[in-house]
Structures are given as C-alpha cells and as structure tokens.
SERO-4910 file (N, C-alpha, C, O; in steps of 0.05 Angstrom, whole numbers):
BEGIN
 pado doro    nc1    nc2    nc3   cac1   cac2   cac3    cc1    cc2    cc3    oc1    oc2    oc3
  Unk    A    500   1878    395    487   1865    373    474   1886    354    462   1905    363
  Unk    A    479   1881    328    465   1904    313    434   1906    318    426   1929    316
  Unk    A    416   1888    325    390   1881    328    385   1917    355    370   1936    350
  Unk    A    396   1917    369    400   1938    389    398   1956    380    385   1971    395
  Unk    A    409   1974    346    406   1993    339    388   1999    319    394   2016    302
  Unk    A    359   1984    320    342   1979    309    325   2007    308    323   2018    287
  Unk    A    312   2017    334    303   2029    334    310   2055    324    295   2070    311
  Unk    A    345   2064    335    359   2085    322    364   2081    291    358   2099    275
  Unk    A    375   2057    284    380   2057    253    355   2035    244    361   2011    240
  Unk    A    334   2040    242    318   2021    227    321   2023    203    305   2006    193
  Unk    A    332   2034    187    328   2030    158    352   2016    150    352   2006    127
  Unk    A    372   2015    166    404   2008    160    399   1978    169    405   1959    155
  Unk    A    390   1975    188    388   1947    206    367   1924    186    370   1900    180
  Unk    A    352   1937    183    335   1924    166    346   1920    147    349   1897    141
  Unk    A    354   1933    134    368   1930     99    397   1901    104    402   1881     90
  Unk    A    406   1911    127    429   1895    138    421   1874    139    433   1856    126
  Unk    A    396   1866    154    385   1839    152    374   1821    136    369   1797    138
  Unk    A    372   1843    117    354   1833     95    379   1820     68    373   1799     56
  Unk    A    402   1833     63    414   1828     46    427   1802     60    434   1784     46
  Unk    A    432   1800     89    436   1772    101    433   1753     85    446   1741     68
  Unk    A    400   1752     97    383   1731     98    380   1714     67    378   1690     64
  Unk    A    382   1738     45    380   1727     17    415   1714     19    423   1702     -1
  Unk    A    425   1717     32    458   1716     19    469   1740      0    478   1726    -18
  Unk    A    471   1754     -5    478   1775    -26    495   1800    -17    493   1824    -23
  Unk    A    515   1783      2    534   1800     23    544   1807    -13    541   1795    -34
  Unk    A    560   1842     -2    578   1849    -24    605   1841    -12    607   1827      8
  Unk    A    625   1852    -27    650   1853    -25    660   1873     -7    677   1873     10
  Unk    A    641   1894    -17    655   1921     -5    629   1939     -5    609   1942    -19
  Unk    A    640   1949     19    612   1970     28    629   1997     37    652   1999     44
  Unk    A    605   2017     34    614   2047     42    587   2053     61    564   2045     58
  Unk    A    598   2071     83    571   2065    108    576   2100    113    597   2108    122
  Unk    A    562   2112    109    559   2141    106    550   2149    125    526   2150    126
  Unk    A    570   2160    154    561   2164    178    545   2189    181    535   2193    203
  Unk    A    542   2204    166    526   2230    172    535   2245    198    521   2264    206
  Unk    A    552   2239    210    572   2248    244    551   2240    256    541   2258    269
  Unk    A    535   2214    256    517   2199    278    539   2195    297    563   2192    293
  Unk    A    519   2195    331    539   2193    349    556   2166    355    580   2162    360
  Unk    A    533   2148    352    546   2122    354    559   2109    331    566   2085    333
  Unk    A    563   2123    307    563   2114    288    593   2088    285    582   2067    276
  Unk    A    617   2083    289    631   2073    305    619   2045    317    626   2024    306
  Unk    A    607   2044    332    596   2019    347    577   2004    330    575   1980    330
  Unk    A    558   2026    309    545   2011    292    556   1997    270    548   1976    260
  Unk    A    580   2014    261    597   1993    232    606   1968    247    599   1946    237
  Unk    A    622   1969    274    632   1946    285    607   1929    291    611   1905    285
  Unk    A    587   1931    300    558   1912    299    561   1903    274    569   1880    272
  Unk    A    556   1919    245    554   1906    223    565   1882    216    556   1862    205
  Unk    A    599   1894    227    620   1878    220    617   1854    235    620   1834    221
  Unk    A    613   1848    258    607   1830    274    584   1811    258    590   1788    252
  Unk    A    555   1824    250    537   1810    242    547   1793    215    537   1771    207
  Unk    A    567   1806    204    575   1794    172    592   1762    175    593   1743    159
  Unk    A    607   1766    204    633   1744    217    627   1732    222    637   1710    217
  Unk    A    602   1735    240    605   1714    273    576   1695    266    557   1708    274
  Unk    A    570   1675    257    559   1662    260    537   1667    278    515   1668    267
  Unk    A    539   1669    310    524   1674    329    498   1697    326    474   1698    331
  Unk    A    521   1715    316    500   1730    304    477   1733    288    464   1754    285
  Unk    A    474   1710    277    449   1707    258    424   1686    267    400   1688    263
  Unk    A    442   1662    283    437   1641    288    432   1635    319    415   1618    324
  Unk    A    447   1649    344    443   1655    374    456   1675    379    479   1678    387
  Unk    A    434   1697    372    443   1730    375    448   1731    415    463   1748    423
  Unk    A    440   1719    428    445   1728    454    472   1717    465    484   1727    484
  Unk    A    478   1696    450    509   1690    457    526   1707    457    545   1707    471
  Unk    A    519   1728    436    537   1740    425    550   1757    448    574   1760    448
  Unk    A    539   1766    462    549   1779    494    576   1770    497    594   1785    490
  Unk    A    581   1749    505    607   1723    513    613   1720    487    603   1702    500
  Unk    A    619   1718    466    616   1699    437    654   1704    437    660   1728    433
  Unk    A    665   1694    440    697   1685    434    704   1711    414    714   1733    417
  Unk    A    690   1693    390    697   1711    358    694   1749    363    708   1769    357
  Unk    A    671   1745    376    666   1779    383    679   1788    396    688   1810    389
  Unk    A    687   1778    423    704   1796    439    733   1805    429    744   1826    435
  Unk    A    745   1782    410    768   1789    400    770   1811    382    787   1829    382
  Unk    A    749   1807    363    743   1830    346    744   1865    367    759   1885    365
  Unk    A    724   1859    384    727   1885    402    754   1897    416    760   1920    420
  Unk    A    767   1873    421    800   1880    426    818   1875    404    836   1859    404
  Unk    A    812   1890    386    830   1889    357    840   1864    356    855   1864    337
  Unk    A    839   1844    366    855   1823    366    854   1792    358    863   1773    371
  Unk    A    843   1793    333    839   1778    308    843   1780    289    839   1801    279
  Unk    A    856   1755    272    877   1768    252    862   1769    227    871   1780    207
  Unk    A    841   1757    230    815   1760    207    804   1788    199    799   1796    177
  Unk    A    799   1802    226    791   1828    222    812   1843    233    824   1839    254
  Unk    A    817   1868    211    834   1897    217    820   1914    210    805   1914    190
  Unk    A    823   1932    225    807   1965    232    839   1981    224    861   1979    236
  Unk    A    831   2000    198    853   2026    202    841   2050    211    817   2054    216
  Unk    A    861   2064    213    848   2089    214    872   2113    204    895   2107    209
  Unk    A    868   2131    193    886   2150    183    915   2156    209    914   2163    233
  Unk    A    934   2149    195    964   2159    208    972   2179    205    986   2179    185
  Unk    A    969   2208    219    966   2237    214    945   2234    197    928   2217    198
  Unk    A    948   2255    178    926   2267    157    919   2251    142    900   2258    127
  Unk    A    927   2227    138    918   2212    123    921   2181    121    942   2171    129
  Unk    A    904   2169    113    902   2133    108    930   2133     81    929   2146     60
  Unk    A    957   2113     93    978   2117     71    972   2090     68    955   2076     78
  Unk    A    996   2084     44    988   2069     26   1004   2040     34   1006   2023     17
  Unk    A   1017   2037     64   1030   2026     71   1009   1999     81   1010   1975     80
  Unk    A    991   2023     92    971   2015    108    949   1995     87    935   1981     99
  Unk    A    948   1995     69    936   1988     50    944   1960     46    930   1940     50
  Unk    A    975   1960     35    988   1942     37    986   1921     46    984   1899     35
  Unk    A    988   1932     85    991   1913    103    959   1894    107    958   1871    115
  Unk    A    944   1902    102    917   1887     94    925   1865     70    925   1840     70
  Unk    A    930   1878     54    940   1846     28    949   1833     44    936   1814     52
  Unk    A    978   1842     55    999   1819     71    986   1799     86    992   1775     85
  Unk    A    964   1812    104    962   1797    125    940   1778    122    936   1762    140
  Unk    A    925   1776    100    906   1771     89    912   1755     69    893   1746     56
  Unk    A    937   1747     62    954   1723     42    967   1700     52    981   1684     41
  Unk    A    956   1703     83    960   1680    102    931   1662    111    910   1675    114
  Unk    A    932   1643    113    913   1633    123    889   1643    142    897   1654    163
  Unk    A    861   1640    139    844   1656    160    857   1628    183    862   1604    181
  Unk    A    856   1650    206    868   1634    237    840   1618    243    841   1597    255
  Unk    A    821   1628    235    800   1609    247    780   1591    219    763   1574    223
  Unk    A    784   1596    204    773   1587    181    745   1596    172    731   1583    156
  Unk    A    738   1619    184    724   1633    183    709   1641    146    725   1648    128
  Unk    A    682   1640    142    674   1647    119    678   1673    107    678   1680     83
  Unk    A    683   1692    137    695   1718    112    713   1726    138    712   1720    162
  Unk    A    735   1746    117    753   1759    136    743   1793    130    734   1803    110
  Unk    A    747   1800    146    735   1836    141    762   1853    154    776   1850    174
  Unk    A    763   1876    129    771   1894    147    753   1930    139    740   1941    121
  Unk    A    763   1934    161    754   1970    164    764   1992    160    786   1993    170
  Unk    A    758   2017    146    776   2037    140    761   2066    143    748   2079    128
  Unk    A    769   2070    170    751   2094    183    763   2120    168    787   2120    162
  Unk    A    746   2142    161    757   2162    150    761   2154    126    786   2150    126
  Unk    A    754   2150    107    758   2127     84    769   2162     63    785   2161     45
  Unk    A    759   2183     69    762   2208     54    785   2217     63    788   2241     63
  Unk    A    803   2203     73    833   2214     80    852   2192     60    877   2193     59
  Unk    A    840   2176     49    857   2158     28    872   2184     13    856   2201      4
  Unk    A    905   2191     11    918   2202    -13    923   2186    -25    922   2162    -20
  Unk    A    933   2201    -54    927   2191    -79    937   2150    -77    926   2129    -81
  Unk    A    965   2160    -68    978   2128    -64    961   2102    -55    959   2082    -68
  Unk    A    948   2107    -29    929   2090    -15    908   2084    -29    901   2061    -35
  Unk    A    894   2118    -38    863   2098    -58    876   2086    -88    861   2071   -101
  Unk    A    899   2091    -99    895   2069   -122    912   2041   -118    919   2025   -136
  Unk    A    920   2038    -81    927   2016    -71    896   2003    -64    885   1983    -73
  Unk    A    888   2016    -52    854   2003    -52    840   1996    -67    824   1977    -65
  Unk    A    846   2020    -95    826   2007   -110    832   1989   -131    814   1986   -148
  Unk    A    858   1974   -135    861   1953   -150    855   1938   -130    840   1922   -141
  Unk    A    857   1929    -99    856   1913    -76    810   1912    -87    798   1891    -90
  Unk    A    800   1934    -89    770   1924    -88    766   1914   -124    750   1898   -133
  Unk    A    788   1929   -139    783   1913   -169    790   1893   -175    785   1885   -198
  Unk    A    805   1875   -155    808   1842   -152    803   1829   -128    818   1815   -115
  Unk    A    779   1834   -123    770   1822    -92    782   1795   -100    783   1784   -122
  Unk    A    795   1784    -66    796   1755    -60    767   1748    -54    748   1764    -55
  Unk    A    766   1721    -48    745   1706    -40    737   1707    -14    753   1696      0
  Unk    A    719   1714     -3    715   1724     25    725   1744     40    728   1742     64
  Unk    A    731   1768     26    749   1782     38    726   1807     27    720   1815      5
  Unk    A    717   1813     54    702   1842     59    712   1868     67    731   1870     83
  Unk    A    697   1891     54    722   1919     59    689   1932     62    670   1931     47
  Unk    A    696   1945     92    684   1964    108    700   1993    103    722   1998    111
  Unk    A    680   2013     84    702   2033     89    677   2059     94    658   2063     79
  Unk    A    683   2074    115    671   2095    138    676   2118    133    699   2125    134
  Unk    A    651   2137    126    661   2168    123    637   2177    127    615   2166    125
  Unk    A    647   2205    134    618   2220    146    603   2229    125    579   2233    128
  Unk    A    618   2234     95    603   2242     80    610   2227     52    631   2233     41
  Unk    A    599   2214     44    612   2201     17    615   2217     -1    628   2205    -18
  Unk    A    610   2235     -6    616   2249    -36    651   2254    -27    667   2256    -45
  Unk    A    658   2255     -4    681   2251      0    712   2229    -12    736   2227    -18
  Unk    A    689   2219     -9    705   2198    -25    712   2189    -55    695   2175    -65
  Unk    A    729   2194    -67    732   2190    -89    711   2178   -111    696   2161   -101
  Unk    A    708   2184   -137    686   2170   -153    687   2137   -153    667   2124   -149
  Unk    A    717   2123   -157    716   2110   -168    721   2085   -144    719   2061   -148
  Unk    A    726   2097   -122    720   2082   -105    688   2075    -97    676   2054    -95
  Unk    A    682   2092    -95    657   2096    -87    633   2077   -106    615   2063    -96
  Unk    A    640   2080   -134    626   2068   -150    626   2035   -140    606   2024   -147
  Unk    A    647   2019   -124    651   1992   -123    645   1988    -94    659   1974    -79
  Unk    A    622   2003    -85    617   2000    -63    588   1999    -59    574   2016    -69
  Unk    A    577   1979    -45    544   1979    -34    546   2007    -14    561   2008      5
  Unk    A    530   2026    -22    529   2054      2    496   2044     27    477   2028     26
  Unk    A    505   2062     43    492   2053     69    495   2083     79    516   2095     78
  Unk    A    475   2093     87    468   2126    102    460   2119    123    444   2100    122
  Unk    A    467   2129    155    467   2130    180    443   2150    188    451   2171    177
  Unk    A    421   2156    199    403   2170    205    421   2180    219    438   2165    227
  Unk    A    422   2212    228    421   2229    258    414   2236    262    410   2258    252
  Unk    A    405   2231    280    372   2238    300    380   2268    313    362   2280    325
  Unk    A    409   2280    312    418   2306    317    416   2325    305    413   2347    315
  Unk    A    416   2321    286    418   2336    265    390   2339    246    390   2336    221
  Unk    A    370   2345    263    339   2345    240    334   2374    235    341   2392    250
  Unk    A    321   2376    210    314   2402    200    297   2422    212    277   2413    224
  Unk    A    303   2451    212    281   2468    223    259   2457    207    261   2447    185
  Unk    A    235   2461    223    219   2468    214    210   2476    177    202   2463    158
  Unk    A    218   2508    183    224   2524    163    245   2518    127    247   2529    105
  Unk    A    259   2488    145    279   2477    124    255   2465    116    241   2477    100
  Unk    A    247   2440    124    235   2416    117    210   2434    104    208   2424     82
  Unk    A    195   2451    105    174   2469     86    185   2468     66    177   2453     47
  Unk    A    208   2487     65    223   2491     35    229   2466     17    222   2466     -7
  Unk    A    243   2443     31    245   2425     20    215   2406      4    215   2392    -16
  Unk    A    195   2412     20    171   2401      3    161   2419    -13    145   2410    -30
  Unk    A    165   2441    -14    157   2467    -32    169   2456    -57    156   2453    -78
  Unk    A    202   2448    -52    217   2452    -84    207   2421    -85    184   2428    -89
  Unk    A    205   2397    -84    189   2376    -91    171   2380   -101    174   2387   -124
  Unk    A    146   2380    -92    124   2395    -97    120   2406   -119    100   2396   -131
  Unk    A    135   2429   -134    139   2441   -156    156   2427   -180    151   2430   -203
  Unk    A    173   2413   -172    173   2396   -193    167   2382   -201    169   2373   -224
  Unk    A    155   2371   -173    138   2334   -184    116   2347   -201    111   2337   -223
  Unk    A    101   2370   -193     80   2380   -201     82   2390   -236     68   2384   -255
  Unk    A    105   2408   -235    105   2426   -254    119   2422   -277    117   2437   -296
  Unk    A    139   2394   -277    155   2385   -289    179   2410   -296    188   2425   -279
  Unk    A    187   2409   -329    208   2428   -337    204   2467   -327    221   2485   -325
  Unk    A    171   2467   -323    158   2489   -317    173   2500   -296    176   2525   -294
  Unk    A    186   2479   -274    192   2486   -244    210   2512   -251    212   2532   -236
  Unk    A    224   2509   -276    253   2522   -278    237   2558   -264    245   2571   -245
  Unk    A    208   2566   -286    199   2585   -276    183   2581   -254    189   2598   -237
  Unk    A    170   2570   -248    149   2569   -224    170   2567   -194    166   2579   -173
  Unk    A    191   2551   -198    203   2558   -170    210   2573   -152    208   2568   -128
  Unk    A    222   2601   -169    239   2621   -151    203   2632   -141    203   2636   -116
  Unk    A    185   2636   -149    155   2630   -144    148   2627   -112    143   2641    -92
  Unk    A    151   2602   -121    148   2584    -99    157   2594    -77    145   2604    -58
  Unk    A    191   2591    -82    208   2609    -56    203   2631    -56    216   2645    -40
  Unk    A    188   2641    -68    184   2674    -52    212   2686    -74    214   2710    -78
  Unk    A    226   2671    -84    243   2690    -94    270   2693    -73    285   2712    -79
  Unk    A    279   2676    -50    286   2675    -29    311   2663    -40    309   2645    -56
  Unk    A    340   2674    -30    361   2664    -37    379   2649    -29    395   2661    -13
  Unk    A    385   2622    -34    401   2604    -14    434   2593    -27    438   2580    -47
  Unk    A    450   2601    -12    475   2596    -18    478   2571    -22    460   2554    -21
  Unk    A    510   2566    -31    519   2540    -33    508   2525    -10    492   2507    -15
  Unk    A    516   2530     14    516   2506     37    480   2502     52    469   2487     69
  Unk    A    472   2520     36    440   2525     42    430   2496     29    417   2480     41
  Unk    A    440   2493      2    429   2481    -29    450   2452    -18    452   2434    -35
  Unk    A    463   2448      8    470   2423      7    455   2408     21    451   2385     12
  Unk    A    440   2418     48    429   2412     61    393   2412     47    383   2391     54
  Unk    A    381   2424     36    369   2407     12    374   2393     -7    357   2375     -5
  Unk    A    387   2387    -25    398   2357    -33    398   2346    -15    382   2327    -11
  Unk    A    413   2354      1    411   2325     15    379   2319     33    371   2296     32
  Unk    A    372   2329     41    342   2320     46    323   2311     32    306   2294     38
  Unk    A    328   2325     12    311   2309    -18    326   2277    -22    314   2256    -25
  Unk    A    355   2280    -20    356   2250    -27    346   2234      3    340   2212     -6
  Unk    A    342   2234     24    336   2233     45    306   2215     37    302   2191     41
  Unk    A    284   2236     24    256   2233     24    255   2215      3    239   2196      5
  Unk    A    272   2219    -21    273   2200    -42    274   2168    -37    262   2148    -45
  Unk    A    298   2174    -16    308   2139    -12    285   2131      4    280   2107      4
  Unk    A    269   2148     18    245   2136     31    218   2125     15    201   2110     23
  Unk    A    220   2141    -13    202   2134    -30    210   2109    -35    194   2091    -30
  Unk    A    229   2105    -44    246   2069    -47    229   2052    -26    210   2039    -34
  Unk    A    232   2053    -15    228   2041     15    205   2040     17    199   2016     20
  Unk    A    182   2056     16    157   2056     18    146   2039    -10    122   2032    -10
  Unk    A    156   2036    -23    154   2018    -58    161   1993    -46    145   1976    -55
  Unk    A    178   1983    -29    185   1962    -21    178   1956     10    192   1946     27
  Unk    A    151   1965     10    135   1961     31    156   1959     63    150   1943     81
  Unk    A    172   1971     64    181   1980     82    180   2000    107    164   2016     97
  Unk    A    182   2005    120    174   2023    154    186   2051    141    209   2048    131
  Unk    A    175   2073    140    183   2103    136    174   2122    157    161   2116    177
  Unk    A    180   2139    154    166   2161    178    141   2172    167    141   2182    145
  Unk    A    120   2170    183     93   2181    184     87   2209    169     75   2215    149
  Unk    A    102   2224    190    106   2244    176    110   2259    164    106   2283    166
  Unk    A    125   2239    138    132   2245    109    111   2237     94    112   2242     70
  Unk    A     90   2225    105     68   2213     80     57   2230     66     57   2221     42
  Unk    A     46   2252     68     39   2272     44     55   2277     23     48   2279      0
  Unk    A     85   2280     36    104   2294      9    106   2262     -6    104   2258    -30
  Unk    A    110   2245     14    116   2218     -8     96   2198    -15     99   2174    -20
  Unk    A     69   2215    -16     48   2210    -35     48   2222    -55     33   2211    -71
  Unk    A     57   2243    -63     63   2262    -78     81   2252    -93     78   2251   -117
  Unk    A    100   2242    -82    123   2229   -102    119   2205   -116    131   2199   -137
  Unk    A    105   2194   -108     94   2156   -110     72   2164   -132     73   2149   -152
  Unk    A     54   2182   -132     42   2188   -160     47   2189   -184     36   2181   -205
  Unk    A     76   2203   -177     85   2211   -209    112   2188   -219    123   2189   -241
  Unk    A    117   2172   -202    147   2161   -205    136   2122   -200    121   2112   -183
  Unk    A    150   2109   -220    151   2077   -213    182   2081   -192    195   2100   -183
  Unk    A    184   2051   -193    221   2050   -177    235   2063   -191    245   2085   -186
  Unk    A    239   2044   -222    257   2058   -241    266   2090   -237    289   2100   -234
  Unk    A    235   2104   -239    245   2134   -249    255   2147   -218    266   2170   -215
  Unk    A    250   2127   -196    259   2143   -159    287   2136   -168    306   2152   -164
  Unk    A    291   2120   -176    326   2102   -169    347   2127   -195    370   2136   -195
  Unk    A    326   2131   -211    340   2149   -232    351   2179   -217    373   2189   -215
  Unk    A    315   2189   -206    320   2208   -196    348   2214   -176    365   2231   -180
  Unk    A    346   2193   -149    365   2198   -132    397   2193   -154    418   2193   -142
  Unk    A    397   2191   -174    429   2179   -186    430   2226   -191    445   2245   -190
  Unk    A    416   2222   -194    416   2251   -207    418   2272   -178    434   2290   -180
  Unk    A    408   2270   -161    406   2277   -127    434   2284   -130    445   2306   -133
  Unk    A    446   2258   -127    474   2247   -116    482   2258   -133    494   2273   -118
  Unk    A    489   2268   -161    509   2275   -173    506   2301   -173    527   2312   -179
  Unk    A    482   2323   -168    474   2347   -155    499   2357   -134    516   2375   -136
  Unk    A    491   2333   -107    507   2335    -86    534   2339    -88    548   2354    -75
  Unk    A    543   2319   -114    576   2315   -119    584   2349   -120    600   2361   -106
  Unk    A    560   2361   -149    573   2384   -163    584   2407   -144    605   2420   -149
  Unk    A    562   2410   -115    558   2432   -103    586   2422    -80    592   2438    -61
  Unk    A    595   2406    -83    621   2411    -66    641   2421    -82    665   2416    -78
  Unk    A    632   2440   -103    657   2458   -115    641   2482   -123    617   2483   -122
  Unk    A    653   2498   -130    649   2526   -122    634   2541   -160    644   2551   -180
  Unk    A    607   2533   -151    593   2534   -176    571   2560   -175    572   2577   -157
  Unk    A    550   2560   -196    529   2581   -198    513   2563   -196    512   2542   -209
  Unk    A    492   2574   -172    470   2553   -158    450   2559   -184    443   2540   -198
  Unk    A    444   2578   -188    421   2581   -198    422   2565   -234    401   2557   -244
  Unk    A    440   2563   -243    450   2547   -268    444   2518   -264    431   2503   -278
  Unk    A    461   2513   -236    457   2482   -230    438   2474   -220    434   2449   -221
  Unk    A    416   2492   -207    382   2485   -209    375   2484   -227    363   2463   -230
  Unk    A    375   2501   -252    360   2498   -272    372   2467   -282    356   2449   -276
  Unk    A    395   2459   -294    405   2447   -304    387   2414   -283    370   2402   -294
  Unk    A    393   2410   -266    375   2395   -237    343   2392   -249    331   2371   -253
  Unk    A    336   2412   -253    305   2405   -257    304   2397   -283    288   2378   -285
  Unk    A    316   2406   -306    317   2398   -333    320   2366   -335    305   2354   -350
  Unk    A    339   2353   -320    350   2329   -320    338   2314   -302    340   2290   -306
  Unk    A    323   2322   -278    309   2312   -268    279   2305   -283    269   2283   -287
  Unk    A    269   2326   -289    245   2323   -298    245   2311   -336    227   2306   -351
  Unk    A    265   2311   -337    269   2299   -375    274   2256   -361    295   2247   -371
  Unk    A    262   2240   -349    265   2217   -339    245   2202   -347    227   2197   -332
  Unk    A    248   2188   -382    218   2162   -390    215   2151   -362    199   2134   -357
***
C-alpha cells in the first residue's frame, strides 16, 4: 500500500493523496527516482493507488485485493509496465500500448495505466511515438513514466508531465556540502544582483566543477521545493528551518515557483559541457531580477 511508504516518502505520499482526494488525477506523470532503493515498488504502489478502488476506500483489503495481485503479476490487460529492449524503449513498444488499449478495459475499470521505466532510454522514434500518444490523451488512460533523473528526459516530454521527486535517504549531503549550499542561498537571498560579487567571498574563493555545481542545484532545488511546502503548511525537515526562514522572508509562492523554474533550467544547462562561472553569474542575475 502506498500509505506504507509514508514515512520514507512523506512528501510524495502526501502530495499523492492529496491530488486524490480533490480528484485532479493528471494524464501523465514523471516520478524522478533519484536511484531511491525502493523506488520500483513505490511507482507500482502509486499505480495501484490511482486503479484499485480498495485503495482509497479499504486500504487493508488491499493485501488479497484481486485487481492488485494481477497488477503485481503483470497480468492485467489494463495495466502494462515497459521497460527498455536492449539500450533502449523502441517505438514498437509504444505502439503496442495504443493497440492494446483500443480494446475494451477487461474490467471496466475508471482508468487504465501504463508504465515506462527508464523513460530516458526513449530513441528518437519512441519519444515522438509517445509524445503524440500524451498530445492526444484518451479518456482514462494514465502514463507512468520513471527515471532516475528527469533532466534526462527530453523537454517536451517532460513539459506534459506532473513531476514527482523520490527522497534518498542514501544519498544525503556531507556536512561540509549542505554549509556551502546555505552559504550560496544566503548570499543571494541576502545580497540580491550583489551575490555576483559577494559570492566567490563567501566561498572563500573555493572552486567547484561541473559535477560539484550539480549536486548544489540540485539541493537548492531540494530546499526550494520545501519552501513550497512549508507555504502550504505542510511537514518539512526541522532542520532546514533557519535556511527556510531565510527564504520565506524574501519570497511569496509566486516568486519560489519562479525561482525553482529557473533551478531546473540551471540543472538542464550543466548537463552540457559549459563555463560554470558565466552560468552562475548569469543564475543569480535571473534569479535575483524576479517582481
């Protein structure tokens, strides 16, 4: 039951429940595993919670629940799970989702779902078989698509997708990271366009490569989406409350939801082989220029 991975994914679970409960299922979701370990068992919970009735309504059935177990043995024609054939998700595979999905749901089920693990192995053929398949959704027909890192995934897929980030509780920052990361916050929330000079400052003047500068982005968008969250009176970690009092001073929703669009397209740039110090400046300019 997704309810189970509460305590590991509380922010995913909750959000999960919450877009339930209003009704405001999407079409299509992207679930950003971060290489969480269970990550796998948690999309198939999702997927379960979106299907099965039981799940919303007598979560403990769900143990025995008919609908679920078949799902767990691939063996429902409502739900299909792909997964890449060699190096890649082909476009055959794509296909065979329309096909099978232009037949009647076997159980008459309110939605049919399917899954597409590795969703960053779509070649060219597959994602623009997918993405006319998500630019004409059918009627009840949900698309689960799984990758460890979404910037992986194509723009324009990606754009037609509700995104969802996986905590990993494996993967937490030194110490010494998580400093730095409130240092460069800090200085810009503080200093605005100024940061451009006051930063290298800050760092001591300390030099961090490409793959240094991903793993901040991405922590910053990390603390950001928690400022969201804390705006929407939601559960955050304790331990972030200083830096995201700091942030909550200077920022309504608007200018957090701006900021992280700007995070994320940071993240996009630095998966190609750029000048960090240009694309910081350029980062704080555009960050800090936000009515």
């Amino acid at each position: 039951m997704l309810a189970s991975y509460m305590n590991e994914q509380p922010y995913f679970v909750e959000e999960i429940t919450r877009i339930v409960d209003k009704n405001k299922i999407s079409q299509a979701y992207l679930i950003e595993t971060r290489n969480c370990q269970n990550a796998n068992s948690i999309v198939l919970s999702f997927a379960k919670y979106l299907y099965c009735p039981n799940h919303i309504s007598k979560p403990t059935m769900c143990k025995n629940c008919n609908l679920c177990s078949l799902i767990d043995y691939n063996a429902n024609g409502d739900f299909i799970q792909i997964y890449p054939d060699g190096s890649f998700i082909k476009k055959k595979q794509i296909m065979e989702i329309k096909e099978k999905f232009m037949t009647k749901s076997l159980d008459n089920q309110i939605s049919r779902i399917y899954i597409i693990y590795e969703a960053d192995k779509l070649n060219k053929e597959s994602a623009n078989a997918l993405l006319k398949f998500l630019e004409e959704p059918e009627k009840n027909i949900i698309a689960i698509l799984v990758t460890e890192n979404r910037y992986k995934v194509i723009d324009t897929i990606r754009s037609r997708c509700q995104i969802f980030s996986l905590l990993n509780q494996t993967m937490e920052l030194e110490i010494s990271d998580i400093e730095t990361v409130h240092k460069i916050i800090d200085c810009i929330e503080q200093k605005g366009r100024q940061a451009i000079a006051y930063l290298p400052i800050a760092l001591e003047n300390q030099y961090y490569n490409r793959e240094q500068w991903i793993t901040i982005f991405t922590s910053m968008q990390y603390i950001y989406e928690q400022a969201v969250r804390k705006l929407e009176k939601s559960s955050f970690p304790e331990e972030m409350d200083s830096v995201l009092a700091k942030i909550l001073e200077k920022n309504n929703e608007q200018r957090l939801l701006h900021k992280l669009e700007i995070i994320h397209s940071k993240l996009q740039d630095l998966g190609y082989n750029l000048n960090t110090n240009l694309m910081l400046d350029d980062f704080i300019i555009k960050f800090t220029d936000i009515n």
